[in-house]
Every structure is written in C-alpha cells, then in structure tokens.
N, C-alpha and C positions, 0 to 999 in steps of 0.2 A: 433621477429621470429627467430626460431631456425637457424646457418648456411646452414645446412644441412638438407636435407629431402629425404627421396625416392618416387620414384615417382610410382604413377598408371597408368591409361591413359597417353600418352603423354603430359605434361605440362612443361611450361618454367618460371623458378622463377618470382617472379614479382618484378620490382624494385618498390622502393618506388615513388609514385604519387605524385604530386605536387595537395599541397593542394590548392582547389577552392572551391567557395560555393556550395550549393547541388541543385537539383532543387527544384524552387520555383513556386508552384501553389494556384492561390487563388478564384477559379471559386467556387458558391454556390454548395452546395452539394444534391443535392434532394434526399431523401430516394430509395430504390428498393426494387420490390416487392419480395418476399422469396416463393418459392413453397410450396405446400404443403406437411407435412411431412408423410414418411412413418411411418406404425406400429414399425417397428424398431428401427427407427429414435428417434421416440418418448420415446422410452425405452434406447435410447443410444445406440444404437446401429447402426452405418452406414454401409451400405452392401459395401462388396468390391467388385467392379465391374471393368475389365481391369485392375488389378493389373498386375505390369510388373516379378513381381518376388515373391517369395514366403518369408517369412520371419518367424526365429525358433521358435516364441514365439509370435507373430500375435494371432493366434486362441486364445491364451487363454487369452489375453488382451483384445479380440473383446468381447468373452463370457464373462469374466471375469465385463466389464461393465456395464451387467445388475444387478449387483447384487454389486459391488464396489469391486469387486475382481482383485489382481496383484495374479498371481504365481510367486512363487522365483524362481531366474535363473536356466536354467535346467542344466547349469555347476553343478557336485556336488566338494566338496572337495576330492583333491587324496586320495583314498583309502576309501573311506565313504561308507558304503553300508546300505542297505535300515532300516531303524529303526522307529518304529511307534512314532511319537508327543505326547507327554505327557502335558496338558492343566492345566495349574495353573491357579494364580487367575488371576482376573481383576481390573484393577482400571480405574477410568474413571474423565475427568476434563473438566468442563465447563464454559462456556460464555455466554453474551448475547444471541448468537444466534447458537452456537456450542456445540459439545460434543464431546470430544475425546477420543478412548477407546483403551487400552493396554491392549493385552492378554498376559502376559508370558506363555511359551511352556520352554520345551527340548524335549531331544532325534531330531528326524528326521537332521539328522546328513546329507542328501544327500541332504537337503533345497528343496523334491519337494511335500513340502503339499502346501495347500491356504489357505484362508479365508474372507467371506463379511462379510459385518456389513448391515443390513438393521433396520429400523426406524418406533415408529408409535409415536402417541399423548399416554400416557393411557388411555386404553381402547376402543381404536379406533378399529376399522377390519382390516384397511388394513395398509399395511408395505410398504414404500417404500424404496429403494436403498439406500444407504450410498456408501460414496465419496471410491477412490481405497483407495487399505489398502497396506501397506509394512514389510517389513521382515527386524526384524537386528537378525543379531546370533553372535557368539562370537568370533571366529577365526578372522571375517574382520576387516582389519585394519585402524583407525581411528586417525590422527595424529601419524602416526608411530607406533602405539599399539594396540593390542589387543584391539576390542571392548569390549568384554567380558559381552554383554546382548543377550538376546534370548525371542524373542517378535515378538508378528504380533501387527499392531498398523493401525488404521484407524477412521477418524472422520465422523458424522453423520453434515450436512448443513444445514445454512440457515434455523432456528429454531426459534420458538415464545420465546422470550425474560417470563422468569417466569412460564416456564411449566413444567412440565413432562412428559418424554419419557420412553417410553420402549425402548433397542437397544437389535436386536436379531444379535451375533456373530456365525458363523458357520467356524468351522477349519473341512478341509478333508486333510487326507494324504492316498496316497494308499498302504504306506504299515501299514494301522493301527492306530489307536491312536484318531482320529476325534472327535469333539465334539462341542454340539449347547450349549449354553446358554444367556439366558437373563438376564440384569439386566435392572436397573431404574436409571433414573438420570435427574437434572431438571435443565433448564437454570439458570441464574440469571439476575435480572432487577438491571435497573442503579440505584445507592444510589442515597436518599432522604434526603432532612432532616426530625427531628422527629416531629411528627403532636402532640403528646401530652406533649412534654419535656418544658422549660423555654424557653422565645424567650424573651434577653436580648442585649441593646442598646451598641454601642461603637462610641466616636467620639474620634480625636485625642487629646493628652495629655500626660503626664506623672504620670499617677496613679492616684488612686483615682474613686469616683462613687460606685453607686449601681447597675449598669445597667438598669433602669428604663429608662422612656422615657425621665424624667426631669432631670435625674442627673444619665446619662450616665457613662461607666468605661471608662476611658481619658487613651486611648492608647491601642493595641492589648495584651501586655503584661497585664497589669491589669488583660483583660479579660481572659485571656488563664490560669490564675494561680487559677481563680475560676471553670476552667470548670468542667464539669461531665456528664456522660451518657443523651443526651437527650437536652442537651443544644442547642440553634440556635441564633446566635451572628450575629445581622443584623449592619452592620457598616456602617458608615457614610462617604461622600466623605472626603478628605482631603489626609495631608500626614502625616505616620503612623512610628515609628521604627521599625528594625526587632525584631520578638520574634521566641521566644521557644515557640513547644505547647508539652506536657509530658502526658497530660492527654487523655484516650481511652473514646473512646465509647462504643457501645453495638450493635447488633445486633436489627435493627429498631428500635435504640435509638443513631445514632450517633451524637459526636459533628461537627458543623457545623460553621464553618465563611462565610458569607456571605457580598460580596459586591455590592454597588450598581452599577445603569447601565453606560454603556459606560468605567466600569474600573475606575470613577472618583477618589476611593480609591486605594493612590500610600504606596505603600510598600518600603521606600528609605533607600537600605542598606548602604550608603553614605559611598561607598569604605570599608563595609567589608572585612576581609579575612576569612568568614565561610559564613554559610548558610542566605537569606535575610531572609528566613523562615524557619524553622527548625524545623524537624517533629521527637520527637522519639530521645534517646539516646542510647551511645553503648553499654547498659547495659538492654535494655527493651525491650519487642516489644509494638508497640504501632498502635491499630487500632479504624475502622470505624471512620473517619474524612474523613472530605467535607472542601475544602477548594475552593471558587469561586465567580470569578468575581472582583479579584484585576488586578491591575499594581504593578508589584513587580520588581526594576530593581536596579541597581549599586550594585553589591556584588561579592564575590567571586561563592556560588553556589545561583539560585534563588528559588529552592527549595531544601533542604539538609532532604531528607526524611530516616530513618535510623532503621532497622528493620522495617517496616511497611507492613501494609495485611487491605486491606478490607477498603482504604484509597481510594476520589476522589480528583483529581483535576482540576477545570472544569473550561475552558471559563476565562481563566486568560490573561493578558499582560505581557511579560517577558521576559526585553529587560537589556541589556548592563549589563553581566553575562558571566563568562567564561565557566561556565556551565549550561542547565537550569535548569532542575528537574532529580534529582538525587537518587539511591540508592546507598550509598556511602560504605554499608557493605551486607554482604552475610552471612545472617547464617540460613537458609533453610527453615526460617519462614514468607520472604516476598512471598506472595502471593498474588490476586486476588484484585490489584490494576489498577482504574481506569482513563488515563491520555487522556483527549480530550476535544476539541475546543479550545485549547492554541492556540496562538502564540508569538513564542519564537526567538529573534534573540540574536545571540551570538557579539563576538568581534572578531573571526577569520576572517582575509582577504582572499579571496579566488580572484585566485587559490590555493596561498600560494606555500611554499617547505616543502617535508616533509611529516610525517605524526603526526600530535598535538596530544595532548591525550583528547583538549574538548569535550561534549558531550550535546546534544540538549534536548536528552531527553533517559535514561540509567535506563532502570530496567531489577530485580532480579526475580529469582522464578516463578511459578507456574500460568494459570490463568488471566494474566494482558493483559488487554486491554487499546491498543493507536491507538486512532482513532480522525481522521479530525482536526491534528492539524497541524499548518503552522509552521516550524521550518526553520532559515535560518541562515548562517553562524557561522558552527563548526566544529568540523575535523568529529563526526558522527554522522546524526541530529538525526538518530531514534535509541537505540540499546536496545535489550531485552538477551544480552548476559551476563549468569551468570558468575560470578567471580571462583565459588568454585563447589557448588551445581548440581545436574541435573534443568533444564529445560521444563514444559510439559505445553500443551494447550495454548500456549500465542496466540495474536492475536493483528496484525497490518494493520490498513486500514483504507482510506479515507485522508490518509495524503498527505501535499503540503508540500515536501521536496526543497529544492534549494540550489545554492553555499555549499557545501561541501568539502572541502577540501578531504576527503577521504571515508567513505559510506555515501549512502543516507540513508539505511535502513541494521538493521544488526543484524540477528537471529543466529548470530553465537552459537555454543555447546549446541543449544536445540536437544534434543532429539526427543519426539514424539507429534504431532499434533501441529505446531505449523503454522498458515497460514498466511500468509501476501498476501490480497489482495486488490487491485483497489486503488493503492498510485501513484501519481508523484511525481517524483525525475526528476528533472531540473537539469544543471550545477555541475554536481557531479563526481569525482574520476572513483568512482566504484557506480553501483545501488545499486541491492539487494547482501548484503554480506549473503554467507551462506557455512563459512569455519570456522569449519566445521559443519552438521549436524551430528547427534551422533545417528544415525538407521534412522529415519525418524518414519512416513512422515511429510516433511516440503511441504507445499502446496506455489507455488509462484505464483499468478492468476492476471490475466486483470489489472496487472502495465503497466503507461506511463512513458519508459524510456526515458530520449532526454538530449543531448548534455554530454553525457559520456565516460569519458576518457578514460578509460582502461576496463573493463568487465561491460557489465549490468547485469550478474549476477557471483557473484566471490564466484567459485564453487572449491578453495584449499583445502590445506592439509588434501587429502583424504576423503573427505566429500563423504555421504552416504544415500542415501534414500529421494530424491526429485522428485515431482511433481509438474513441471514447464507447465502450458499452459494457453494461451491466453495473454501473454503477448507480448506488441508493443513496438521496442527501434530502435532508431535512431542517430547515431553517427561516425565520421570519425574514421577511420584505419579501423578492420573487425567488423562485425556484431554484431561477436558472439565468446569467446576463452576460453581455459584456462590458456594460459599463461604460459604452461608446466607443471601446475598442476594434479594432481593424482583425477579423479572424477568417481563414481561408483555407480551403483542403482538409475538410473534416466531414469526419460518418460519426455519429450517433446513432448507436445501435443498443436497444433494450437497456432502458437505464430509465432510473424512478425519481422523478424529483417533485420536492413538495416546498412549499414555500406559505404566506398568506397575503400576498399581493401577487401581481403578475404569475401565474405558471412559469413560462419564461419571455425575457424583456430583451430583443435582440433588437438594436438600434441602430448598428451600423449597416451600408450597402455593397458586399464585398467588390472591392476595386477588379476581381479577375480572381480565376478560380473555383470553385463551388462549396456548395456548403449541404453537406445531404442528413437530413434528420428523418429517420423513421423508426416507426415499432418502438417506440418510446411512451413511456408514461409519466402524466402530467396533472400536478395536482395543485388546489388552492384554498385557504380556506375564507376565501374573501368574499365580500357581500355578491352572492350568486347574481343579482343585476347587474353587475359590470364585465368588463372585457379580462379572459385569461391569460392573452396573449400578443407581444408585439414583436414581428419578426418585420425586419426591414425599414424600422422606425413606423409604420403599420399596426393597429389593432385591429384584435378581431376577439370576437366574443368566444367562439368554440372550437375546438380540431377541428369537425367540420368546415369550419368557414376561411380555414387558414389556404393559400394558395393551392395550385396543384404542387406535385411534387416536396411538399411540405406534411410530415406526421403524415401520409397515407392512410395509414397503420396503425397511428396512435390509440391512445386511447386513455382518459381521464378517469382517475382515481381521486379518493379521500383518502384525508387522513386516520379515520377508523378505518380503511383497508390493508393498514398495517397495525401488529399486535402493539405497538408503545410508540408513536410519534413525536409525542406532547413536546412544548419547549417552555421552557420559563415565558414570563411577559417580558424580558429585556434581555439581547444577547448577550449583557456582561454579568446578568445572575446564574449563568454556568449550569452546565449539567451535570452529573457525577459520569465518571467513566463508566462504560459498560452498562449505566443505568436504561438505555433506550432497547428498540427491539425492532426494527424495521424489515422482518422478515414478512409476508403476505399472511392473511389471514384466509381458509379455505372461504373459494369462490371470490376473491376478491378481480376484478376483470384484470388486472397484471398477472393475473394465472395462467400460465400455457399460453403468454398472449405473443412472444416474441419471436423474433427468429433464426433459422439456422446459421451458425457464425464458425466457417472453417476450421478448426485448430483451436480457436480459441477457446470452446465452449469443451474439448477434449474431455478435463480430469473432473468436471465440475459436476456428474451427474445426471445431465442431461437425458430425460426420456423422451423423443418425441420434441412440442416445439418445448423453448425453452421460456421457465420463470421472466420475467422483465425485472430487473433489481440486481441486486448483489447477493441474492439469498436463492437458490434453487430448492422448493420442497424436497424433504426427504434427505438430501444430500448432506454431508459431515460439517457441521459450523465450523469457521475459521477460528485459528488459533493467533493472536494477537497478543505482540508482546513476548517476552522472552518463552524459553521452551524448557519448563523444569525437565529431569531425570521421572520420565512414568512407567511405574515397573508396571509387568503384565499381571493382571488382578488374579488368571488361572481360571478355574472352570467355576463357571454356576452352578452349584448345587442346586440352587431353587430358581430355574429360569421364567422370567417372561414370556408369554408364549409369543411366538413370532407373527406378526400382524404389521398391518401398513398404518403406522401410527408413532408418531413423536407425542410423547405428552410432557407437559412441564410441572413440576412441583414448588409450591414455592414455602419456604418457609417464613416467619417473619421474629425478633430474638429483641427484646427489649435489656435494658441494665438491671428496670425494675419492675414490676406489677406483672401482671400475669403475661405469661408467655403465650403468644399463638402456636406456637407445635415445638413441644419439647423444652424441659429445663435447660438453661443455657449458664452459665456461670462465666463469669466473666474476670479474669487477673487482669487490672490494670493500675495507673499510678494514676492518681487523682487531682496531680499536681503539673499541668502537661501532660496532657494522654500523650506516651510513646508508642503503646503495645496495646493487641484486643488480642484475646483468646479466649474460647469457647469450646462448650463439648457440649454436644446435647443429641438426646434422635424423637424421631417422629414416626406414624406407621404411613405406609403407603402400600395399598392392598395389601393388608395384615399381614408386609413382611416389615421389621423394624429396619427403619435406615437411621444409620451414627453418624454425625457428621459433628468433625470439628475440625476448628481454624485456629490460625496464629498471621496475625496482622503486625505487620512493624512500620512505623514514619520511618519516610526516607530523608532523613538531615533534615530542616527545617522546614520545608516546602510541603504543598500538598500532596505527594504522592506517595501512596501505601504501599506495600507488597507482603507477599505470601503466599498460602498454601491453604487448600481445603482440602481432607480424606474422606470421604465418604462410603463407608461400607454399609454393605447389602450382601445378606445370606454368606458370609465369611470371605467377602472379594473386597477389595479397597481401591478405588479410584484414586489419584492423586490428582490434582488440579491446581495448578499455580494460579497465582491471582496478583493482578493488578490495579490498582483503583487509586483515582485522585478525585478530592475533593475542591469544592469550593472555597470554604470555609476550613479553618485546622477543626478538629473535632473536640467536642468541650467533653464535660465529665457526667451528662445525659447524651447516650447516642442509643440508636435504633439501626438495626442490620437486616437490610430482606437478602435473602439468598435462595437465587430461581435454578433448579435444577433441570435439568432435562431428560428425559429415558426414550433411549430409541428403539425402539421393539421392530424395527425393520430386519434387523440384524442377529443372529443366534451368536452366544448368547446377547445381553439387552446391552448395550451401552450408559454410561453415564456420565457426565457432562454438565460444565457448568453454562446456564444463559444468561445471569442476570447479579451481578454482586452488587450490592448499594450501601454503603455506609453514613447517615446524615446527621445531621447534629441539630438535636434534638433543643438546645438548647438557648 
C-alpha cells in the first residue's frame, strides 16, 4: 500500500492485521428458489429501480445489453471534434464454440460511435445478441506506447461446435460514417483421427517392423520417420524413447499417435535436455497431428511443439518436466492448436522466491484452445502469451490450476476476443494475469479464485479493454487491487471478492478512458471500524460512500455468505484443491443481486436476475480438470422425488478408529504412500449409497488423481478426481468426501462437491 493516500469520507489508515484463519462454514447447502424473470430480464436487461445516484454512461451500458453493445467512453481526446467512422474490413476467428469479430474503423476521432454483433445459425430467422463489444484506437497507451490499432472487436457465445453462423455487426456514429454488415463464419470441431488413412502398430524397441499387427515398428521413432497424411499409429503399453515427429498431416487426414488406456504407454526422456516429444523444427511448420493418451515424463520440455497449427494434444500424463507443453518459437504461423485433458505437474517448489521462467502449458498465435487440464507446480501453469506476433480468439477454460509460483492463468498481449472462462486456480501468486491486453475484449468469466497472493486478476502495465464478470476469489490482504498499476476500459460486472483487508484497493487515477464497476460484490473480514475501500488512491468506509457512478449496485457480503471461504493464516500454508466451496448460501444478499449480461450469462442457468459470483443456484457445477469417460448410470429404480433442492452429503473415512459413515478399508504402502483405495457405504434417506475410490501420486509431487463410483439403488456415477496436496501424505491420513444430489432434475443427479485428503500426521 502506498504511504500516502487522500482521503474521501473520513477514514483512518488501517494498520496491518494480524493474520487469522477466515471463517469457516460447512452446513449443506439446499438450493433457493429464483423468481420469476422479467421481459427485461430475460433480454438482459435488469430494470434499475431505487438507484442512489445517477451514473455517466449507465444508460448506454443497460441499452447497450440488449444487443452486446459497450459505447466508447464519452471523454473525447483534447481537441477532437466530431468526424464520421470510416468501416474497413473484418476478420473473424473461431473456436469450438466461439467466434470473434474485428471490425477495423477510423476517423471518429471523439470515440463516440458503438457497435453490436448479433448472431443466427445459417439460415435461421432469428438473431440473437452477441456478448458486449469494445473499442481500442490508437492514441491509448499500452505499455508506455501508443496503441496504435483502431477497431471495435466483440465475440458471438456458446455456439454448436462445427456450424455455421451468420454474425450481423452494426457500427452507428452520430456524427456519420455507420454501417451493418454481415458475414459467415463456422465453428470448429475437435480433431479426429482419420477414418480412411493406415492404422499401423507400435510397440517398444529400437527400430525395425512393418507396422502390421505381427511385426509392429519397435519404438516411436521408427514410426514417426514413416509417417504421412492419414496415418493412425495405435501404440502399445510399454516404455518408449523420445522422438522427433517432422511429418504433417492434412486436413481430415491427420497423423495421429495414439496411446492406450490409463497412459500405460510411458514416454521416458531419461534426463533429457530438449523436448520428450518434439513436434516440428525451426525451420518448418508442421501441422494436424493428434498426439494422445501417453505418460511422457523426465525431460527438459515434455512437449517441445515448434511452428505448429492445427495440432491436438489430448488426455496425456506429463509429469517431472521443467516445462510441459511448449511453443518454444513465434513466427505467426502457430495457430488453432488444441491442448486439453492433460495433466501436467512440473518440478517447481511452491511457494518458491522469485519469479522462474517454467511454464505448464505456453502457447502462441491465433485460435488455441486449452481446456480441462490439471496443471500443477510451475512459475505459469496456463499462458497463451505470444512472444512477438499479435494474439486473436484464444480460449481458456475448464482448467484445475494449483501451486504456482507466479500466474495461474495468463492471456497476457492478446489483443481481441480472447476469453478465459470457468478455470480454478488454487494456491497461486497472481490468478488471471492480463498485463497487458492490447484493445480487447478479453472476456474474464465464472473463475474460482482461492488462496491468492497478490491480485486475482493482474490488471498492469496499462492494460486495456476487459470484461471481467462473474467471477468468485477469496484470499488475505485486499480483495481486489492494482498494486499501483495503470488499468483502463474495463466493466466489472457481478463478481464476488473477499479478501481481510481492503475489499478493493484501487490506487491508480486512470490517465484516459474509463473504468465502470458495478453490481458487484465486496467483502472483508477486517476490523469493522476501518475503511473497506480505496478507489482513486481515495478511502472510503462503505459502498455507500464511494463516488457516483462507482458500485451503484453493489453490495457487501461475508464471509459466512459463502458455504467454505476459510483460508489458512499464511498464503504459503496452502489449501488442498477442491477443498473450498464459494458457492452462496440461501439468502445470502449476492442472491439474485446482479445483472442482466448479453450472451454471456446464456448456458449458465440464469432465472430471472442473476447470482453475483461464479456459482448460479441451482445450475450444473463446473467440471475442472480433465474429463474421465462417464457412462450413462440408466434409470433410477428408486428415484428422489423431484423438488427444488441441492443437498450435500458428506462423509468423512479415517485409516483407523471409528469411522464417521461407513467402513472404509484402505490398501496402501506404508513405506511412501503411493496409492489410497477405499470401499465403504453410508445410508442417506434409507437408500444405501457404495462409494469407492482409487487415488494414485502423480511422480513425486503433490498431485493426486483418480476416480470415485458412487452407486445408489443399482446406478453408478463415475467421478474423476483431482487433488493436490500441500504436504506428501504420511501413513495417518483422513479423507472427507462431499457429495452432492440434485433433485431439481428427474431422475436425481450425483456429483461430487468437496474431495479432501490431509495428513494427519
């Protein structure tokens, strides 16, 4: 904190608190019911009723929603006077299930035109909304310098994977220049491998074979030297050298390696100092390759992917690597690479000193999608920051970040659309790093921040153009800061932060531009006689007291207004993954407290206004971290009756002395716990539920994985599971495992909330 502050309201500095743990609550959580939504509501639109004050640029943010419309700030540049928008071309870049569109413009020199994007299938009738859109121009300053782009830029949501869209863009300026146009543009589905190319054998060896089924190619390398377009290389368990692969594929003819289940096929770079696998040289680009379903560990990188575009890497193990998967070069041709269902731990100790340079998982270019992978100790687990090149359309979400040394997740110097949503990041430096964006919009949605050191979201050097809402973080010192950073062109909209100093600690005075917070919630657990808030290097004691156009809307919470907040007394005694629960507790005033959000709030559940947080009542918990194989459980015999109610169950499973629910037996080695498994059941309304687990160490480090089944009345759930510890676990441990049952649903769901594993001893 700065020495020095001025002050607003009467407020008295605050000394630094003495750290204690946070509160801790763990009573079931029943669902609540959600009113019924207005016509408004339903369109995005939440009516403001009892506003305390007026705010300069309110109306056109509220209007502006039905349609995914931001107006640029009504500040103009000194001496700017009115000049009509001149409408260049468009480019557009897609994803799974996104589409992001760039308009370049000039002229309108005073920044007060707008623009939506609205959305159909082709050839559908009706159009709906597209997500808000944002403004860069070229005067503002971005790391010390001229921006120097001039664009409206906004993305189309939550789209069918392999379709095509129409997107209709509409620019109005009043003094002249305005203009509609449509174009076309169609998702992309995940790579396959090819259905008509070679499907050739590999077991381990040193050279040699045909690939047949009798007389296999002995070793990766053999096979990699004969690939070509179309090939599908089913390999064999065993352990493998590293190789080269040089050869592309084709367009619905990629080369593919496949391994088989559980990862049995180990990739052992035995103390390399290059890549365990190596994709592409620095002389070529090298694309459509599927590489999936290895253990690839001991190396310097464990994927060293190098010019590549139009590459998968799927559902790999990728352990004891100082880096995982890697684009190690930038030359503006990697693109539309897909990296998910890894899990990847590093060799970084965390907390650590310092900031390292490893990375978890680090790409380049255009396009790329990293989704639901568990990454764990490395100074950044996720980054899509380009080295050289511009940045457009990437996409990060479903990720279980943990122990990081310095980000969790980190969209640094992308430009436009790039969206990171519905990631945890556990035990981490900083969350979402987004220093800087370079215009926007960068989209930051329904992240679980918890146990972060310094910013959950690190919004420096002059970053530009963010759309931060719905997100939940929970962490000592403040909230929410910048740490005397320069940050401009951002909405805050419906997002939960808690902290036990400052609510949030904003100290800088933006140079140009604006900065809109509202419908946010803001929480502390610090001595109630001091100031919650400093915005503009400014304190003030309450939302009330904070300027106009500042939290209008807000509204302040505890930490018992969520079911499990608590944090250790020191950021570097860790939390266990998955162990928190920052979902709202019925009636907590972040209920129905937010508002309507275009497009964005789409797939999320939404009745009516929407939850503040990262958690909407009622709606499907995120899935975090890789995505096992869930068969369909079949029909309930003995259903729960259908009711508006989540309830949680928790059990709790010692090694020894009496059990809280259910005998639980445990096989493990006593010598180095490797492995926990368990079998045991419990009654919950006098139907019996069985549930057992099989936990495995991933290579040395803290991180676990597995599976839990849970049957009830002859159905089985399967539930993958991920959890990293603080500590390695001794030969006394204690297991709580929070279940959940959703009876909104015929028949009931089940689900896991809460895995914990501690060490007891």
């Amino acid at each position: 904190m700065p020495p020095s502050a001025s002050s607003g309201t009467a407020s008295s500095e605050r000394p630094a608190p003495a750290r204690a743990g946070l509160l801790k609550e763990t009573e079931p959580i029943p669902r609540y019911s959600l009113g019924a939504a207005t016509l408004g509501e339903q369109m995005g639109v939440r009516a403001r009723i009892g506003v305390r004050r007026p705010r300069p640029w309110s109306a056109a943010l509220v209007a502006g929603a039905v349609l995914g419309t931001l107006l640029a700030p009504l500040s103009s540049p000194a001496g700017a006077a009115g000049e009509p928008i001149v409408a260049g071309e468009i480019r557009t870049d897609a994803t799974f299930e996104h589409i992001g569109l760039l308009w370049w413009v000039s002229g309108d020199k005073d920044h007060d035109s707008s623009m939506s994007i609205e959305y159909r299938v082709q050839g559908q009738p009706a159009w709906r909304p597209g997500a808000l859109a944002m403004r860069a121009y070229p005067e503002i300053r971005v790391q010390d310098d001229p921006l120097g782009l001039d664009y409206w830029a906004a993305s189309a949501m939550w789209l069918q994977p392999g379709t095509t869209y129409e997107l209709r863009a509409t620019i109005t300026d009043p003094d002249g220049g305005g203009s509609t146009r449509t174009v076309t543009a169609s998702t992309r589905t995940m790579p396959t491998p090819a259905t008509g190319g070679r499907t050739l054998h590999v077991s381990p060896g040193n050279g040699g074979g045909d690939g047949s089924p009798g007389d296999p190619f002995r070793g990766l390398q053999a096979a990699a030297d004969i690939a070509r377009p179309g090939d599908t290389f089913l390999v064999s368990a065993g352990t493998y050298a590293p190789f080269d692969l040089l050869a592309s594929g084709a367009p619905g003819a990629p080369v593919s390696f496949l391994g088989p289940d559980e990862g049995t096929a180990i990739i052992d770079g035995q103390g390399v100092d290059s890549g365990v696998v190596t994709l592409g040289r620095y002389d070529q680009t090298l694309s459509h390759v599927i590489l999936e379903g290895f253990t690839i560990r001991n190396g310097r990188w464990g994927v060293d992917a190098q010019h590549t575009r139009d590459i998968a890497i799927l559902g790999n193990r990728i352990t004891d690597v100082d880096d995982g998967i890697v684009n190690r070069r930038d030359s503006a041709n990697e693109r539309n690479q897909t990296v998910c269902d890894n899990a990847i731990t590093g060799r970084e100790p965390w907390p650590g000193s310092g900031i390292p340079s490893s990375e978890g998982i680090d790409l380049r270019g255009d396009g790329n999608v990293v989704c639901h992978n568990a990454v764990t100790n490395f100074s950044d687990c996720i980054s899509v920051d380009p080295y050289t090149g511009p940045s457009y359309g990437n996409d990060v979400f479903g990720n279980d970040v943990a122990f990081c040394v310095d980000d969790g997740i980190e969209i640094d110097h992308n430009r436009a659309n790039v969206r990171a949503w519905r990631n945890r990041v556990t035990n981490s430096r900083m969350g979402v790093s987004v220093q800087p964006i370079e215009g926007g919009p960068a989209y930051v949605l329904r992240n679980e921040l918890v146990n972060i050191d310094y910013e959950p979201l690190k919004m420096h050097n002059f970053t530009t153009g963010l759309v931060i809402a719905h997100n939940s973080g929970v962490k000592l010192g403040f909230g929410y800061g910048d740490s005397g950073s320069m940050w401009r062109n951002t909405i805050l909209r419906n997002n939960l932060f808690l902290g036990d100093r400052y609510a949030f600690e904003f100290t800088t005075v933006p140079d140009e531009g604006f900065r809109d917070l509202d419908y946010n919630a803001w929480g502390t657990s610090e001595d109630p006689g001091l100031p919650w808030f400093k915005w503009d290097n400014v304190r003030y004691d309450r939302i009330a007291d904070l300027p106009p156009g500042v939290e209008d809307n807000g509204v302040a919470i505890d930490h018992r207004d969520l079911v499990d907040a608590s944090l250790p007394a020191d950021y570097g005694d860790g939390v266990p993954v998955g162990s928190k629960d920052l979902r709202l507790r019925p009636g907590a005033p972040a209920a129905d407290a937010g508002t309507g959000l275009a497009n964005l709030n789409d797939p999320f559940g939404v009745v009516g206004a929407p939850d503040m947080g990262a958690f909407e009542s009622g709606a499907a918990l995120p899935v975090y971290g890789p995505r096992g194989d869930l068969p369909d459980p079949g029909p309930d015999p003995d259903p729960d009756p259908v009711g508006d109610e989540v309830r949680v169950v928790t059990a709790h499973f010692e090694v020894s002395g009496q059990l809280a629910a259910g005998d639980i037996d445990f096989a493990r080695d006593r010598v180095g716990l490797r492995s926990v498994t368990g079998t045991g059941s419990f009654t919950d309304r006098g139907r019996s539920v069985t549930v057992s687990f099989d936990m495995n160490r991933y290579g040395s480090g803290p991180l676990w994985y597995g599976r839990i089944d849970v049957g009830v009345s002859g159905r089985t759930w399967v539930l993958p599971v991920w959890v990293a510890l603080v500590r390695p676990m001794g030969n006394t441990t204690a297991v709580s495992l929070s279940l959940f049952v959703d009876t909104s649903t015929s028949p009931a769901r089940w689900g896991l909330a809460a895995w914990q594993v501690s060490d007891r001893g």
